[in-house]
C-alpha positions as CSV (number, residue, x, y, z in Angstrom):
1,X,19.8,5.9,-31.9
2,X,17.8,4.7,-35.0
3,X,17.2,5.4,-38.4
4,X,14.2,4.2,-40.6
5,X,13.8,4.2,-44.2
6,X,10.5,3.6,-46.2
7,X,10.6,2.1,-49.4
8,X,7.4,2.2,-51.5
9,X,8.6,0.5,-54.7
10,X,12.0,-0.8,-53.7
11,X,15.0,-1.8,-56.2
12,X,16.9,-5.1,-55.6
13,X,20.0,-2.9,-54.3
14,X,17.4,-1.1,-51.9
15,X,16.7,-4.2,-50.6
16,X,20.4,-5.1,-49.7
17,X,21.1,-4.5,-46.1
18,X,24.5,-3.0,-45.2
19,X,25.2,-4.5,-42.1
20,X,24.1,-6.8,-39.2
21,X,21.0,-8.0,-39.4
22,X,19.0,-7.5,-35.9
23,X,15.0,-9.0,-36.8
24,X,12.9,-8.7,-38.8
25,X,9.1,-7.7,-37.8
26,X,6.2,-8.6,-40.4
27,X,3.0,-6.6,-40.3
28,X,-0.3,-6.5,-42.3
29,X,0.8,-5.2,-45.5
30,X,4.2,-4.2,-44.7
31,X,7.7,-5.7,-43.0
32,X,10.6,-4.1,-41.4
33,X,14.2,-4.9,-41.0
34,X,16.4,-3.8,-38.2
35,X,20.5,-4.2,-38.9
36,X,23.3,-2.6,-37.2
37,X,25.6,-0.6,-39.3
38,X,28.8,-1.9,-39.4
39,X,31.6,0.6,-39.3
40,X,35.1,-0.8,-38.1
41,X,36.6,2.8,-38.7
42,X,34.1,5.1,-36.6
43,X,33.1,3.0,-33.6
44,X,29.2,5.1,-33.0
45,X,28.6,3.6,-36.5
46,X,27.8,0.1,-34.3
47,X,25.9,1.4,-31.7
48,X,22.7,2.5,-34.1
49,X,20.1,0.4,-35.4
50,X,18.1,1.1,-38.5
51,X,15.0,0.1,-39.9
52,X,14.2,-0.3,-43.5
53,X,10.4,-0.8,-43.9
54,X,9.1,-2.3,-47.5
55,X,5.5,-3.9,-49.1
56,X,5.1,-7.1,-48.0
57,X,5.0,-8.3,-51.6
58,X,9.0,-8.0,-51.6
59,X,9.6,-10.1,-48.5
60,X,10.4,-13.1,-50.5
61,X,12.3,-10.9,-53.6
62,X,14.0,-9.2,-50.1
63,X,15.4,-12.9,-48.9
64,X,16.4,-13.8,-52.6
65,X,18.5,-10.9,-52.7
66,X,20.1,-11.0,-49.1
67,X,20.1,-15.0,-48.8
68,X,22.9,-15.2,-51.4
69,X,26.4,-16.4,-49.5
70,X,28.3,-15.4,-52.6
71,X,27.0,-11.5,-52.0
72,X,27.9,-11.7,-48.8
73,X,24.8,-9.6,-47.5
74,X,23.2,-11.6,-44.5
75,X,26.2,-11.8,-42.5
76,X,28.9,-10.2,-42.5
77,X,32.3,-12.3,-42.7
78,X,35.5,-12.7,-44.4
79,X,35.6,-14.0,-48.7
80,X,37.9,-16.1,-47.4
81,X,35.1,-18.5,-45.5
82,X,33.2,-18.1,-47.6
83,X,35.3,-20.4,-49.9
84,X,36.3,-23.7,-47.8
């Protein structure tokens, strides 16, 4: 199954993806993101993959906002890694 999203003017928290990330796919003026949802409680949560499709003017806002390790965003993983 799969989901897509189109954001025209997206907000830093649009650009936060909620799970797995998958690939990413750049096009002419445009570039998508595929993540898994992750859902430990509802197991059909981690079978579908969604797409989130923004300007290509936010690809580098986009890995600003999900390359932070102290959000947590790009992969998922315990705090507790994080900090050693």
């Amino acid at each position: 199954m799969e989901k897509q999203k189109v954001y025209h003017k997206p907000t830093a928290a649009d650009l936060i993806i909620p799970g797995m990330l998958s690939k990413i796919k750049v096009h002419y003026n445009s570039f998508s993101v595929f993540y898994q949802f992750e859902g430990f409680e509802k197991f059909e949560h981690q079978l579908i993959i969604c797409e989130n499709v923004y300007p290509i003017s936010y690809l580098v806002q986009f890995f600003k906002v999900n390359g932070s390790a102290e959000k947590n965003y790009f992969v998922i993983r315990p705090k507790e890694l994080l900090n050693n």
